[in-house]
RODO-2510 file (C-alpha; in nm, 4 decimals, decimal comma):
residues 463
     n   res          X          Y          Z
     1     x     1,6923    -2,1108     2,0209
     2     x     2,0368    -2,0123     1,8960
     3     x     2,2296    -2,3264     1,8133
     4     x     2,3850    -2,5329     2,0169
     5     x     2,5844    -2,8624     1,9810
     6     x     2,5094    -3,2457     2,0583
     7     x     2,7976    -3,2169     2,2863
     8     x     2,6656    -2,8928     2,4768
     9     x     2,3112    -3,0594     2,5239
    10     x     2,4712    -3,3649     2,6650
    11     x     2,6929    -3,1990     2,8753
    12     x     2,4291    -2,9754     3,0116
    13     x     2,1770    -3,2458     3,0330
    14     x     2,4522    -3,4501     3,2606
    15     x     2,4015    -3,7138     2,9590
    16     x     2,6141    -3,9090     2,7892
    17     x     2,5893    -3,8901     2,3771
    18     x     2,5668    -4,2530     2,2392
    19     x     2,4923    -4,1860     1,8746
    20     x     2,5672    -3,8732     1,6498
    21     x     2,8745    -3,6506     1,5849
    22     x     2,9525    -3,3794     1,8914
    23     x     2,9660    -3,1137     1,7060
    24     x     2,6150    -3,1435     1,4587
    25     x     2,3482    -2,8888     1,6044
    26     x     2,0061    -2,8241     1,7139
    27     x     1,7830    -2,5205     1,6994
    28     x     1,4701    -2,6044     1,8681
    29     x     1,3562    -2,8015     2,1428
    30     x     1,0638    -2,9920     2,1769
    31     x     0,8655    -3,2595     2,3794
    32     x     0,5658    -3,2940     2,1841
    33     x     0,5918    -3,5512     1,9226
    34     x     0,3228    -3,3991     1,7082
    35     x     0,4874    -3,0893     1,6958
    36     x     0,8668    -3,2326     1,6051
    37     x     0,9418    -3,0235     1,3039
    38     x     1,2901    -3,1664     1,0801
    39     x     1,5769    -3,0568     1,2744
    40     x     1,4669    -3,0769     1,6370
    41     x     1,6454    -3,2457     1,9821
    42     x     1,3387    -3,4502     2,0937
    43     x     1,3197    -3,4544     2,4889
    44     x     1,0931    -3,7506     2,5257
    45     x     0,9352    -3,6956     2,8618
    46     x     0,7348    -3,9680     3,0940
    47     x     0,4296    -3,9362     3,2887
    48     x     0,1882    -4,0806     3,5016
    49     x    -0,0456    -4,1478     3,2068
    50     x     0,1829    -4,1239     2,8995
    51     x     0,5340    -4,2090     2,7627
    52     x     0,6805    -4,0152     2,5313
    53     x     0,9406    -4,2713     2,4039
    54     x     0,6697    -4,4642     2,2976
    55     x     0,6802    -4,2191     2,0103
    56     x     1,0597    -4,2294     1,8947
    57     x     0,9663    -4,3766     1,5739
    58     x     0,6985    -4,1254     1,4934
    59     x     0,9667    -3,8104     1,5592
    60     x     1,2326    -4,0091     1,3942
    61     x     0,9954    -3,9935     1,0576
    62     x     0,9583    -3,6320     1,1160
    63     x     1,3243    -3,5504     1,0866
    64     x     1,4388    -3,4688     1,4634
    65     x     1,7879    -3,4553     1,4517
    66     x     1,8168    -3,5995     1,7980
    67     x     1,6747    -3,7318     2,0985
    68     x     1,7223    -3,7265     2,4732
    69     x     1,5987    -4,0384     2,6122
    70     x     1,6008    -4,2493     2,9651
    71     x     1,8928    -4,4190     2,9905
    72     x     1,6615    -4,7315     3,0679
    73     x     1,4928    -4,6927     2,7858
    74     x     1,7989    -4,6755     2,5341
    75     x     1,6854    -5,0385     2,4035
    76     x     1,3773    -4,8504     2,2247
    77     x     1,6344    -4,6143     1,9889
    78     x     1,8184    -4,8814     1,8360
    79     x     1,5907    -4,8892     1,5206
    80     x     1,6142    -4,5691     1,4725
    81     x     1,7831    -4,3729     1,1392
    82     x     2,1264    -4,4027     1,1579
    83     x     2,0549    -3,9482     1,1046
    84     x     1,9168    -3,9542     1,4808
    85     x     2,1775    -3,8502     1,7375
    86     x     2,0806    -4,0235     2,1098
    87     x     2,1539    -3,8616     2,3900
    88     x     2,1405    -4,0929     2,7548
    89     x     2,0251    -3,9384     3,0769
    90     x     1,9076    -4,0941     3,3901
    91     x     1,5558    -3,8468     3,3986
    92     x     1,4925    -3,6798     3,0991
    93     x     1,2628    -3,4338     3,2955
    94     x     1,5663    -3,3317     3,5149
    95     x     1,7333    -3,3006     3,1687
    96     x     1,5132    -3,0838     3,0463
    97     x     1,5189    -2,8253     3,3273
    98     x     1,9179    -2,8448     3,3523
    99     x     1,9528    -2,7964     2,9659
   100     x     1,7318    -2,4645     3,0110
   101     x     1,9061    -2,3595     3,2808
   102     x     2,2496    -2,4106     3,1235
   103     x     2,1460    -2,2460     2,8286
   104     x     2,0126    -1,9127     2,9903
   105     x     2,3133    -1,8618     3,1090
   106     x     2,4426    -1,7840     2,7965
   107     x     2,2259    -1,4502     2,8125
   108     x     2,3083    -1,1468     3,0143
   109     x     1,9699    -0,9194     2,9670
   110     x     1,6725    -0,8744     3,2029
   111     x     1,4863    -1,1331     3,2698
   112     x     1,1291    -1,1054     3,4927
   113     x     0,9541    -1,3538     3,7087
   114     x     0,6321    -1,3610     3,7338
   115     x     0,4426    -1,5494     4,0171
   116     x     0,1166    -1,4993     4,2998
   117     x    -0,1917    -1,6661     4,3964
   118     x    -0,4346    -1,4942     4,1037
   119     x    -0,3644    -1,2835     3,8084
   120     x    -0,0022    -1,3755     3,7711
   121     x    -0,0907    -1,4937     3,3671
   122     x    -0,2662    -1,1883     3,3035
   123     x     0,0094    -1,0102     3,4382
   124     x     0,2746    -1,1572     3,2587
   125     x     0,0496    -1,0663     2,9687
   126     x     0,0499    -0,6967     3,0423
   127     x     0,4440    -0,6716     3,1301
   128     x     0,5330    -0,8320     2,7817
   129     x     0,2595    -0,6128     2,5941
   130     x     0,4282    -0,2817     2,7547
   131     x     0,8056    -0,4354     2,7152
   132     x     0,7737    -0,5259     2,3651
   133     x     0,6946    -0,1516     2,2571
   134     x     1,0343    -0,0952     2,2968
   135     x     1,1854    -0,4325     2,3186
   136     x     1,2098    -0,7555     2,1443
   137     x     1,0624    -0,9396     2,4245
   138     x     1,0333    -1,3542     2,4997
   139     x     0,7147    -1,4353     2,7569
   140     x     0,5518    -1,7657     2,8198
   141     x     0,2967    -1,8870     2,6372
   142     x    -0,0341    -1,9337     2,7570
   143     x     0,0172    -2,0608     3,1343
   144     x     0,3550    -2,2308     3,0402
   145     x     0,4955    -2,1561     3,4539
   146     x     0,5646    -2,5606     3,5582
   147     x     0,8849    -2,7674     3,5711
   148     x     0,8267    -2,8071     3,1560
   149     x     0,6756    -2,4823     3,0708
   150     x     0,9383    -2,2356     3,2277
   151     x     1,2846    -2,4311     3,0729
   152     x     1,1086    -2,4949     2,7605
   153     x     1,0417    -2,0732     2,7608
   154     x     1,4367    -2,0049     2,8390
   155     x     1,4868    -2,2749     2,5865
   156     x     1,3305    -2,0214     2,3347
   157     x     1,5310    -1,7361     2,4209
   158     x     1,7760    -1,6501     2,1538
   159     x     2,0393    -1,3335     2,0462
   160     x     1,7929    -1,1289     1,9043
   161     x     1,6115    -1,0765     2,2442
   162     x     1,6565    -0,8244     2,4438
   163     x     1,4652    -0,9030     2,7462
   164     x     1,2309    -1,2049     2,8946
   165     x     0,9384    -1,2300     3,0856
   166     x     0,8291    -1,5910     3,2672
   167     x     0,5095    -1,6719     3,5103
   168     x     0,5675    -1,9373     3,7674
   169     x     0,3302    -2,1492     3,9164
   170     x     0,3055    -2,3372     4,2377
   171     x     0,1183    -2,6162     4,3842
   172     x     0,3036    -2,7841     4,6476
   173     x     0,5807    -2,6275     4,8533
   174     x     0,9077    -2,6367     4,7092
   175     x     0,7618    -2,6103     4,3466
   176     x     0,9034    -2,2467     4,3038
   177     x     1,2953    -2,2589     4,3690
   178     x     1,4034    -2,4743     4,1151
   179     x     1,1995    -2,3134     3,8376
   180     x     1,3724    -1,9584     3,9986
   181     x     1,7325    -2,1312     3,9982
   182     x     1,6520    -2,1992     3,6152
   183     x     1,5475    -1,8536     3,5059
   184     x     1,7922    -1,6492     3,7553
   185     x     1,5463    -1,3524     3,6981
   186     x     1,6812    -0,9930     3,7909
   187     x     1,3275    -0,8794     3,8818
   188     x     1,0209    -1,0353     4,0398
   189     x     0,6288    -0,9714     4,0780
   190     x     0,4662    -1,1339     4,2839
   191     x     0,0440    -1,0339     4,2295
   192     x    -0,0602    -1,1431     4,5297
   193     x    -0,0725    -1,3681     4,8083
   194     x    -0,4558    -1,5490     4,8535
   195     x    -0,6288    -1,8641     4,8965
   196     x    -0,4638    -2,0822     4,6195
   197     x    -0,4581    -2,4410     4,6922
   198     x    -0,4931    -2,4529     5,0741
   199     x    -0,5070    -2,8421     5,0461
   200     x    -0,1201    -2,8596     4,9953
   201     x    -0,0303    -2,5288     5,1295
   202     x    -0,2527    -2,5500     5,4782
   203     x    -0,3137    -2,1766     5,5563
   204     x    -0,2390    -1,8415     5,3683
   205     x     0,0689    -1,8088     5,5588
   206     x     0,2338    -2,1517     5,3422
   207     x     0,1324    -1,9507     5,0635
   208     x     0,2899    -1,6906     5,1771
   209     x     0,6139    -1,8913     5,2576
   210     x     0,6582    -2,0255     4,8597
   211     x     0,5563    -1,7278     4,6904
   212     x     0,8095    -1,5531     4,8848
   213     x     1,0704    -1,7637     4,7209
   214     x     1,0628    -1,5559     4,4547
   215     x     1,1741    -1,2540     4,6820
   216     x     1,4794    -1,4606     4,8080
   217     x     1,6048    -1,5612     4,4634
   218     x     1,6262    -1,1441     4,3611
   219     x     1,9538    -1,0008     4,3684
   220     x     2,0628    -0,7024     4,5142
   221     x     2,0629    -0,4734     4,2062
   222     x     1,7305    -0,6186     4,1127
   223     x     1,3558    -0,4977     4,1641
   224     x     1,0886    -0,6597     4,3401
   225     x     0,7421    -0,5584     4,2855
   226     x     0,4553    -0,6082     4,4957
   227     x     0,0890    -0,4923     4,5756
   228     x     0,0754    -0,2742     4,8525
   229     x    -0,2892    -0,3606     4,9625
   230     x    -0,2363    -0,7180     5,0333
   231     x    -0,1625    -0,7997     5,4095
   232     x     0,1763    -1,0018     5,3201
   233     x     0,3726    -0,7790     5,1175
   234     x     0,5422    -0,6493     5,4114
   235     x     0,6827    -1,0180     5,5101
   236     x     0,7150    -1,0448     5,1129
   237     x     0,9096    -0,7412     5,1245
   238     x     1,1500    -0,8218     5,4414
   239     x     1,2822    -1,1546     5,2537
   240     x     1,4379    -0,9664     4,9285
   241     x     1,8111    -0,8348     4,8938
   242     x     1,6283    -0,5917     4,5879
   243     x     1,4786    -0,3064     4,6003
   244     x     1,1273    -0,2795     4,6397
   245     x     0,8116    -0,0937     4,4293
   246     x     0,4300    -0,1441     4,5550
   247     x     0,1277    -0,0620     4,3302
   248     x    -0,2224    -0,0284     4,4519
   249     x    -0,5397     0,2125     4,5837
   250     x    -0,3639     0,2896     4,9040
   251     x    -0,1707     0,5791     4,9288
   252     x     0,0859     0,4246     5,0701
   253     x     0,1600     0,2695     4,7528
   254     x     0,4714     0,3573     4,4906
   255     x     0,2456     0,3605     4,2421
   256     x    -0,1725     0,4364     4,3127
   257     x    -0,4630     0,4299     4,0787
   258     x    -0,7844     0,5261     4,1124
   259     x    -1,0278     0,3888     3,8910
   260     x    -1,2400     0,6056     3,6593
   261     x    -1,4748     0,3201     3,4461
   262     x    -1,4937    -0,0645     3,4221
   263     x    -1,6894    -0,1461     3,1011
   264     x    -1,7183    -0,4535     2,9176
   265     x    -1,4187    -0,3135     2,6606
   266     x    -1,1430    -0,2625     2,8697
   267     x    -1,0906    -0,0439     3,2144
   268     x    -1,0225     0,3424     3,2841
   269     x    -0,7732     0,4354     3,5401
   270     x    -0,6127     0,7620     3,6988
   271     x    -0,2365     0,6959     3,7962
   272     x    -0,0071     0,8810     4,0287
   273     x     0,3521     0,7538     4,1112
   274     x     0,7236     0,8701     4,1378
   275     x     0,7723     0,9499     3,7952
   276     x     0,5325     1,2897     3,6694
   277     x     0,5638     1,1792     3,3266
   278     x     0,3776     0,8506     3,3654
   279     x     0,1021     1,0687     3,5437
   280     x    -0,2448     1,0284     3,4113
   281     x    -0,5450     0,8140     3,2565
   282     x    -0,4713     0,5567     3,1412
   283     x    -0,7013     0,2464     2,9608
   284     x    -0,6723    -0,1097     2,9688
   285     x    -0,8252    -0,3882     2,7768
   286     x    -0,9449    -0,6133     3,0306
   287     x    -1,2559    -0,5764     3,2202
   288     x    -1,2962    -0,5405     3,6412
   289     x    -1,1563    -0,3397     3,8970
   290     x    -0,9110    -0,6344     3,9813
   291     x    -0,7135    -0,6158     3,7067
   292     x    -0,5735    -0,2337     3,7874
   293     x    -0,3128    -0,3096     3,9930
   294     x    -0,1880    -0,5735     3,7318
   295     x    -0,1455    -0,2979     3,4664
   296     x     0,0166    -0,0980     3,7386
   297     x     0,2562    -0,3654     3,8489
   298     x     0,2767    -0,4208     3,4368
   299     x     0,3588    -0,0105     3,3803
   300     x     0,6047    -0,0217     3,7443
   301     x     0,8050    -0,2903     3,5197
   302     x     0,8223    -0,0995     3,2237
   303     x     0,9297     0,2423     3,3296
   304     x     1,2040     0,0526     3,5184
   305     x     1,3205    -0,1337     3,2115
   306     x     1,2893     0,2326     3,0518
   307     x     0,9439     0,2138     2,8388
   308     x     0,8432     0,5704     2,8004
   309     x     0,4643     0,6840     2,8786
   310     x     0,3474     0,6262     2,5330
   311     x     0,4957     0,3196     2,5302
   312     x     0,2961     0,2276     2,8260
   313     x    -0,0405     0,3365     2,7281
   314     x     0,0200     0,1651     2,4185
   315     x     0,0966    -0,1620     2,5874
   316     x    -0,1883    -0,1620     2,8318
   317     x    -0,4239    -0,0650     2,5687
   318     x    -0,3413    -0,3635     2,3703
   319     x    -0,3029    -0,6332     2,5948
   320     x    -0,5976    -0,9155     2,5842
   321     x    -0,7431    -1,0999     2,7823
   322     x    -0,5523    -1,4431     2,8096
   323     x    -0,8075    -1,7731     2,7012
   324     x    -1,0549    -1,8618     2,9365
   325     x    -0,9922    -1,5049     3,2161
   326     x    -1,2888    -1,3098     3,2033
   327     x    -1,2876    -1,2990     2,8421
   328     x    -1,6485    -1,1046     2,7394
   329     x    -1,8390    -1,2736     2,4089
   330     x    -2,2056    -1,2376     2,2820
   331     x    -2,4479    -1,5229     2,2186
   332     x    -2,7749    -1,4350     2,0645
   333     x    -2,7934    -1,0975     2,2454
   334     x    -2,6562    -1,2347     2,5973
   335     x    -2,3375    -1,1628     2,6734
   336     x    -2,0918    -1,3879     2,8924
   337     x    -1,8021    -1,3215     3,1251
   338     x    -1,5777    -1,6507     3,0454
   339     x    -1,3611    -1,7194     3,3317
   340     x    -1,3342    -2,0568     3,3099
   341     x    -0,9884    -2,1596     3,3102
   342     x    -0,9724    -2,2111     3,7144
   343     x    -1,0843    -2,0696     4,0568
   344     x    -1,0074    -2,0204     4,3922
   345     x    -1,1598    -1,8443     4,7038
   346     x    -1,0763    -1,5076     4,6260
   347     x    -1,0577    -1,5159     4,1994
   348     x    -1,4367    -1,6038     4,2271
   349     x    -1,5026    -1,2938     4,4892
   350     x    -1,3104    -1,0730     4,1852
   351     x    -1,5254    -1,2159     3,9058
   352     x    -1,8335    -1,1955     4,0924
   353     x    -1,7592    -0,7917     4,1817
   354     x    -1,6988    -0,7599     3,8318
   355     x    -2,0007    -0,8880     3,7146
   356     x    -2,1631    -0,6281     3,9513
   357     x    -1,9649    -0,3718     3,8315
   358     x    -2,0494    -0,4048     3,4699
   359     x    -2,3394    -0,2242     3,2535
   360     x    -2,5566    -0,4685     3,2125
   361     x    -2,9481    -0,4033     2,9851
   362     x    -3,0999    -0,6659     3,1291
   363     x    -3,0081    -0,9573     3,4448
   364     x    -2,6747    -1,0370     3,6028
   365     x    -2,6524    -1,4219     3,6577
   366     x    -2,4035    -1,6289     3,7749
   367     x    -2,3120    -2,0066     3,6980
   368     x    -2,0619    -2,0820     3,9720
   369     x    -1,9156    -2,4201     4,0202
   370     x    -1,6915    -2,5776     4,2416
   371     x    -1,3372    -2,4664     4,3559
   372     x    -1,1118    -2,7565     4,4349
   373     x    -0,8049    -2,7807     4,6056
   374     x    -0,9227    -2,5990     4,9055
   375     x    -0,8677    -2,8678     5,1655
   376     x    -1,0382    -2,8210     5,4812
   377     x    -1,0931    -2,5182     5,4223
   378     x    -1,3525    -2,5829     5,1275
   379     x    -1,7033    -2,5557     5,2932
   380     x    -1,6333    -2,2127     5,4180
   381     x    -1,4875    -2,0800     5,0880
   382     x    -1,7855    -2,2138     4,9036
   383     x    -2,0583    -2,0603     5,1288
   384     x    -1,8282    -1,7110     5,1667
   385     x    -1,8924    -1,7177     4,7997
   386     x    -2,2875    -1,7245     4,8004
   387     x    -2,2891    -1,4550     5,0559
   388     x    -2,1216    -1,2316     4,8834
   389     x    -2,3724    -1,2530     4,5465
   390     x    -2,6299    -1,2081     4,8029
   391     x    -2,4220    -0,9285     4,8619
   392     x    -2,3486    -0,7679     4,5377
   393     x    -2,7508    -0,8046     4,4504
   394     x    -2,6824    -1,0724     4,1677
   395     x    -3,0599    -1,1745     4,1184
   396     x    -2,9611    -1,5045     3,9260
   397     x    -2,7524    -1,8068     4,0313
   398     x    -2,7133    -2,1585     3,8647
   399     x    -2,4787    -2,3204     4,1146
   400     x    -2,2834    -2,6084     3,9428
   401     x    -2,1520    -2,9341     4,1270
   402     x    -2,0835    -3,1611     4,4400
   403     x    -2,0643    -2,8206     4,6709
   404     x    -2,3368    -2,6579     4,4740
   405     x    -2,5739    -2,6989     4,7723
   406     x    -2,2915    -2,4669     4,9614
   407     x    -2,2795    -2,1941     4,7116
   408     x    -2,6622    -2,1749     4,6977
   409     x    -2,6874    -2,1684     5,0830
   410     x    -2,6985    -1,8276     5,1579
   411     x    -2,8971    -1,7310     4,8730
   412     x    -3,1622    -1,9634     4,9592
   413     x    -3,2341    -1,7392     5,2254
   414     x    -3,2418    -1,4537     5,0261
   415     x    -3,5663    -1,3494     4,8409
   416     x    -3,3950    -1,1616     4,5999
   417     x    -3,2205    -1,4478     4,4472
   418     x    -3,3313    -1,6961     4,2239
   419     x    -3,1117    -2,0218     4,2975
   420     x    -3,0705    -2,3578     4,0685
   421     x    -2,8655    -2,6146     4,1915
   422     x    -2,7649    -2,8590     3,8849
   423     x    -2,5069    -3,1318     3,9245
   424     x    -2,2501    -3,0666     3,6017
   425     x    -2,2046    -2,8394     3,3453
   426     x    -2,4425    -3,0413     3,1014
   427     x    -2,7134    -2,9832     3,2987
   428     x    -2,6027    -2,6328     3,3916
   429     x    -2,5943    -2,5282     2,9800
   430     x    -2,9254    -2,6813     2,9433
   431     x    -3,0679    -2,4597     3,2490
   432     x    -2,9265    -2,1268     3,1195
   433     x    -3,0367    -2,2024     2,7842
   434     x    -3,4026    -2,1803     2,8994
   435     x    -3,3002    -1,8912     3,1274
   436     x    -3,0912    -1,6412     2,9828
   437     x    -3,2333    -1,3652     2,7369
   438     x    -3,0800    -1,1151     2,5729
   439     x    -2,9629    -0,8138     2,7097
   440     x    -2,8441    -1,0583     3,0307
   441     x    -2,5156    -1,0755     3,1156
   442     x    -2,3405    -1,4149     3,2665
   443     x    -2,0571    -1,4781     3,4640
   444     x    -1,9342    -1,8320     3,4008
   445     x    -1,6761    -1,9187     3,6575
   446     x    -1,5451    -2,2839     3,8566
   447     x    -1,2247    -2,4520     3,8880
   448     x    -1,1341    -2,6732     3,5956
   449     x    -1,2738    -2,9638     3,7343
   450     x    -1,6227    -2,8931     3,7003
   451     x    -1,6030    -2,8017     3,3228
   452     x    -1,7995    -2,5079     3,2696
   453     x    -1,5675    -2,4486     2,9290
   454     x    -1,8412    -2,7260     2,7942
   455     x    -2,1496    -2,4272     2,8570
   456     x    -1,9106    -2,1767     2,6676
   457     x    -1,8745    -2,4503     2,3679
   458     x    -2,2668    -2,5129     2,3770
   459     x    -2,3275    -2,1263     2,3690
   460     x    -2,0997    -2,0682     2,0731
   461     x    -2,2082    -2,2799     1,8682
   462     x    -2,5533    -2,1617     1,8743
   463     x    -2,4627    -1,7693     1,8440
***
């Protein structure tokens, strides 16, 4: 963060600054208090199960040169070092996004929004890997795309960069516009729309309806970019004043691939779009045939930001997979596909092609757990998923959780499929320690809920 003043944070904040000259500054932001470094405003945020200005005395200590508090809880600073500049607002959370806001607006370069029901992480991953061979680029870190992640991103930007790329993340309607009215982006992605948190949303088509927010927000000089094989991106496409790119298999598609090998390092792809020069194989590091039309949308961003093919390459090549998203690792000769960090309906159809897909010496099995947030539509998304490793000819399953009774279903009736139906992820490490051998391969995959990160910890630490 470039600095700013005690009087341009309260201003922007819609604050009031009670203690501290208007004119000291601060060049980092943070809401952490055991990350406060000496020097830093201190947004002390509240939530349902912690409150941050229960800590004011801690980041005092550490040196933060300020803090933005509620102005209800203003009693709670007046102990602090005389050093400590207090800031009043009436929601420090509101604060926090309007300070971010305020402050990107102090930067005229290209900034990218990234958003969709699955991939949209890995995505951002790939855009930022091609854009910073030839840029010095800002992205989010890890899965930073809520109401704190995104401003405290823009909150990061500072002169030396030359171009920005942020995910955004949804849950409920409404979510998306005022994290887009923060970052103002010039272009948009949006991966895909598919069955991500029905519960709130209802039906693909309120999916639909908020990740198209991110097509209303582009300007007309800016880019949208879409995949061309999902059934919404023509509504997606209707709602934006930009122009529009598609990526995909179809040939309908800006940009098409057709893939040449998906191996357990990385994925092989043939490209052919309106630029010859980008023409070609190309390789990226991430594994499954679901991930190609991320690197497409990621190379569709780059040429238009003016990457050149090596560039490209280079970037695709590089990228890694993010924590958690299909990341492959060996344990005494088996080796794992860790997709733990979440799932939905059609994220767990992706991993569970993949797992197919892959060269594998010995047996494919799958530990699947539950997917939550589906609403009504649950039950049907569950069982959907068992046929289809009946399907695919996955001889294995260990089916983890309330609904594990659903996954198993249809492979009950199978013959070719050994099912075990555990109740959490304890008992779901013990069973695959006693059934996998190595030269298997495993596909570890639920929504956070059910925990399956604790069979990936158990694993490791006997490799």
């Amino acid at each position: 963060m470039d600095a700013r003043s005690l009087q341009f944070v309260a201003t922007a904040c819609g604050g009031e600054l009670l203690v501290g000259s208007s004119e000291s500054t601060v060049c980092r932001v943070c809401t952490d208090s055991r990350a406060v470094q000496s020097g830093d405003l201190f947004i002390a945020l509240a939530g349902e199960k912690f409150d941050a200005h229960d800590f004011l005395a801690d980041v005092a200590q550490k040196g933060a040169a300020a803090v933005v508090v509620n102005r209800t809880k203003v009693g709670q600073v007046s102990r602090l070092a005389p050093h400590v500049g207090v800031i009043a607002v009436e929601d420090t959370r509101l604060a926090l996004g309007n300070l971010a806001a305020r402050y990107r607006a102090d930067f005229n370069i290209p900034i990218i929004a990234v958003g969709g029901s699955n991939g949209k992480t890995t995505t951002k991953e790939l855009i930022a890997s091609v854009l910073r061979q030839k840029f010095n680029t800002l992205w989010s870190e890890a899965s930073f795309n809520n109401e704190v992640g995104v401003p405290l991103t823009l909150l990061r930007l500072d002169s030396t960069h030359e171009t920005a790329v942020l995910e955004v993340g949804t849950n409920h309607p409404g979510e998306l516009a005022p994290l887009l009215r923060m970052i103002q982006p010039r272009f948009g992605v949006i991966t895909n729309v598919g069955r991500e948190h029905l519960e709130f949303f209802g039906d693909l088509a309120g999916v639909a309806r908020e990740e198209g927010t991110i097509a209303d927000t582009l300007p007309p000089d800016g880019r949208l970019f879409l995949n061309g094989d999902n059934e919404w991106t023509p509504r997606l496409a209707e709602r934006t004043r930009a122009g529009v790119v598609t990526v995909g298999f179809g040939a309908k598609n800006d940009w098409l691939a057709n893939i040449l090998r998906v191996g357990l390092n990385g994925t092989e792809f043939e490209v052919a779009g309106p630029r010859p020069g980008f023409n070609g194989s190309y390789r990226v590091g991430l594994v499954g045939r679901h991930q190609v039309p991320n690197a497409l949308l990621a190379l569709a961003v780059g040429t238009e930001l003016g990457a050149s093919p090596d560039q490209a390459r280079r970037g695709l090549a590089e990228c890694v997979p993010p924590k958690m998203r299909l990341q492959v690792w060996e344990s005494k000769g088996v080796r794992v596909l860790d997709d733990t960090y979440n799932a939905n309906a059609d994220s767990m159809l992706a991993a569970l092609q993949t797992l197919a897909d892959l060269p594998c010496a010995g047996r494919r099995i799958a530990v699947l757990g539950d997917m939550a947030e589906l609403g009504v539509h649950a039950s049907d998304a569950h069982r959907e998923v068992g046929r289809r490793l009946v399907e695919l000819g996955i001889p294995k399953l260990i089916a983890v959780g309330s609904r594990s009774n659903e996954i198993s279903e249809a492979a009950h009736h199978a013959e070719t499929v050994d099912v075990f139906e555990v109740r959490d992820a304890t008992s779901a490490a013990v069973a695959l320690q006693e059934l996998a051998e190595p030269g298997d391969l495993v596909l570890l995959k639920a929504s956070r809920v059910t925990g399956l990160e604790r069979i990936a910890q158990v694993m490791k630490a006997r490799a």
